[in-house]
C-alpha positions as CSV (number, residue, x, y, z in Angstrom):
1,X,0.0,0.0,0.0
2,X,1.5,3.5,-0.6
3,X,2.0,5.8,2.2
4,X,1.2,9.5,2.2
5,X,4.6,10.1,1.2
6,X,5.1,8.2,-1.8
7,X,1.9,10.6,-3.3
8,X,3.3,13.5,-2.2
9,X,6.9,12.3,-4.5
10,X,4.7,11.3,-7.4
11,X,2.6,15.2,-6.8
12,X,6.0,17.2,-6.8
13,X,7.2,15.1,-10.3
14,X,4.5,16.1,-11.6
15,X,4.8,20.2,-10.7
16,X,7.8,19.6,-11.7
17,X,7.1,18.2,-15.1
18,X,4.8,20.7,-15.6
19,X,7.3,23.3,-14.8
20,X,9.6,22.2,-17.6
21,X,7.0,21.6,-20.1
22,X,5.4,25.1,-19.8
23,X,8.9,26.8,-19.7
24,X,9.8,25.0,-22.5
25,X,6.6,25.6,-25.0
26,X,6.5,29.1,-23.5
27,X,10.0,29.3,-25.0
28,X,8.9,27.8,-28.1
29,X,6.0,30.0,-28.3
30,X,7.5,33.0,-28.1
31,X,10.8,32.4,-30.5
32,X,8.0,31.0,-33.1
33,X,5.5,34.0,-32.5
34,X,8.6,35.9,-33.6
35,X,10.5,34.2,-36.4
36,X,7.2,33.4,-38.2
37,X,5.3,37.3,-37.1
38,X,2.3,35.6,-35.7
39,X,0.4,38.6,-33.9
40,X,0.6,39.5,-30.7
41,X,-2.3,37.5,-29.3
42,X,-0.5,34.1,-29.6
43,X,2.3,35.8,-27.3
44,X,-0.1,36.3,-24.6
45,X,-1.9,33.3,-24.7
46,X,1.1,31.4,-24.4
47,X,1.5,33.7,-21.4
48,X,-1.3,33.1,-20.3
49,X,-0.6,29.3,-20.1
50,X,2.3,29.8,-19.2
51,X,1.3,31.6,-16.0
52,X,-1.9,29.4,-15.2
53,X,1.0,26.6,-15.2
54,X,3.3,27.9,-13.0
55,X,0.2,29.1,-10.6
56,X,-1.2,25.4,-10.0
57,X,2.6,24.4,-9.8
58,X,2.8,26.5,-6.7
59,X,-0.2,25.7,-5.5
60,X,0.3,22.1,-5.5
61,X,3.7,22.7,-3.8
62,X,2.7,24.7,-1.5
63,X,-0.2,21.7,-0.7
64,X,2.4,19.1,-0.1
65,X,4.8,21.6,2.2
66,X,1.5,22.2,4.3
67,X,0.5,18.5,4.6
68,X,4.4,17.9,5.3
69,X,4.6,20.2,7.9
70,X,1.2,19.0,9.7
71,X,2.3,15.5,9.9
């Protein structure tokens, strides 16, 4: 059976994968957006995502400190 701890490791890969995946298409976005001249609005959606990413990153981070820190 897994223990509380073996979901919180498999939580904080994920945040962390999602970290390096939206980095990495922002990135990708925004060198695209400007080598091809796509307009502006594909900048900030990517930005957008970006940002939504990085919120529930920290979010679930901050989860797993809290729980940590209870127990």
């Amino acid at each position: 059976m897994a223990g509380p701890r073996d979901h919180d490791s498999g939580q904080m890969r994920l945040a962390a994968v999602v970290i390096a995946v939206a980095m990495v298409t922002w990135i990708a976005v925004q060198w695209l957006g400007s080598h091809y001249g796509l307009a502006s609005k594909w900048a900030y959606l990517a930005d957008l995502a970006a940002i939504g990413a990085f919120v529930w990153s920290l979010v679930v981070t901050w989860r797993i400190w809290r729980r940590r820190n209870n127990a």
